[in-house]
Structures are given as C-alpha cells and as structure tokens.
N, C-alpha and C positions, 0 to 999 in steps of 0.2 A: 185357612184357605180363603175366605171371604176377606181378610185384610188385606193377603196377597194380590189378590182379584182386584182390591180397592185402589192399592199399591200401581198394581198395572193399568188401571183405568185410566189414574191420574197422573201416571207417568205418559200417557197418550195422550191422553188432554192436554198436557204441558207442549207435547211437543207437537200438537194440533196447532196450540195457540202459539209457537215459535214460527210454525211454516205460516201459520195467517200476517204474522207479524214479516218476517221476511217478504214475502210477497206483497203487504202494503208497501213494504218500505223500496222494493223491486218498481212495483209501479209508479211510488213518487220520482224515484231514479229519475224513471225510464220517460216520465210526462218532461220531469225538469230540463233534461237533456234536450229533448224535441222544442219548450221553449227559448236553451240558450242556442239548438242548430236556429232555429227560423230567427232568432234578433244575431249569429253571425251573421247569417244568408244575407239580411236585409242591409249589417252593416258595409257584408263586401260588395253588396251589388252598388251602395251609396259611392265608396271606394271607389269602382271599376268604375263608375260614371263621372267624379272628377278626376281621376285617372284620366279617364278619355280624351273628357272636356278642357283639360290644361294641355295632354298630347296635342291634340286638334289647333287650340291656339297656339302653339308654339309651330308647329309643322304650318300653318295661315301665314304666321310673322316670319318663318324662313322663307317659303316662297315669295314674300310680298318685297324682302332682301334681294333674293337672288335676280327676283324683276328686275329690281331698281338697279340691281349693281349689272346687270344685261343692257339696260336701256340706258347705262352711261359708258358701258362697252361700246354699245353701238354709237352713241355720240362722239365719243374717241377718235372711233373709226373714221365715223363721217369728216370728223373734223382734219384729220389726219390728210384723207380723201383731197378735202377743202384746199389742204395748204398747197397740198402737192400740186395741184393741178392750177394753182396761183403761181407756186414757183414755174414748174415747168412753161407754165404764160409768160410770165415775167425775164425766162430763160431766152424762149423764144424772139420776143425782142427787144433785145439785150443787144451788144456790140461786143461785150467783151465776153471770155470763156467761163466757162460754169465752173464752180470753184470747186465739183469733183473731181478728184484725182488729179487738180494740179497744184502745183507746190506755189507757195507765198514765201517771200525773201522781206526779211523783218530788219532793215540796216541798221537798229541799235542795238539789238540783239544780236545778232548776226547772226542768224539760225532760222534752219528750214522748217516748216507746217505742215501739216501733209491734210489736206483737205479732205472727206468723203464721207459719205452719208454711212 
C-alpha cells in the first residue's frame, strides 16, 4: 500500500512538474509573441510613414505638373487671344477681303481652296 501511495505521489509530482513546465514554456510563448507584436507595430508604423512621405511627394510633384501644364494652358490662351485680335486689326485695315470663306484660284493648279478658320 505505501508503494502504491509512493507510486501515486510521484505520479503527481511528475505531472506537477509537466504543468510547471508547460506554463513556463506558456509564458515564454506568450512574452516572445508581445516582443515580436511591438517590433511589427514599430516596423509598420516605420512603413506607414514612408508610405506617407513618398505618397505626399509624389501627389507635391503632380500638383506642381498640373500648375505648370494650367499656366501654359493659359499662356496658349493668351496667345491665341493675342493673334486673333492682331489679325482681326490687321483685317480691319486691310483693302482686300478676309480669306475666310472665300475661295483662292491657284492657275497652275487649276484648283479651288477653300479658306476658313
């Protein structure tokens, strides 16, 4: 009976020392884990900030395009403006008729033009 007794003592103890052992190895897990979240956390947040910081420059550099290609729109314009308003000076006094909408006769060709903006 006493070795029985012994038998089961140290069949508890064994399995004392399993659950001790489990749950160190529980808790190293469980530290190691919470080391590698906080050095992801830290790697995504590095990420997300030049993530950002290259967004940011590139969306700078479109805007700074879209200016530039606006402020030669408008130069176009202007210029456009400019011509017109030379020719139609230049129309004005002139003697002969504005070469919209009227036909040119080309005698080596023999063939008609048809003039118009």
């Amino acid at each position: 009976m006493k070795s029985a007794l012994k038998g089961v003592g140290f069949w508890i103890g064994q399995k004392d020392v399993e659950l001790q052992v489990t749950v160190r190895k529980a808790i190293q897990l469980q530290e190691k884990s919470e080391k590698m979240q906080a050095k992801y956390l830290e790697k995504m947040k590095q990420v997300e900030a030049a993530y950002m910081g290259k967004l940011q420059q590139l969306h700078k550099a479109s805007m700074q395009k879209i200016q530039a290609l606006e402020e030669q729109r408008q130069n176009f314009i202007n210029d456009k403006n400019e011509l017109q308003d030379k020719y139609t000076e230049k129309s004005r006094h002139n003697d002969y008729p504005s070469p919209i909408n009227v036909y040119y006769y080309f005698g080596v060709h023999r063939r008609l033009i048809w003039y118009a903006d």
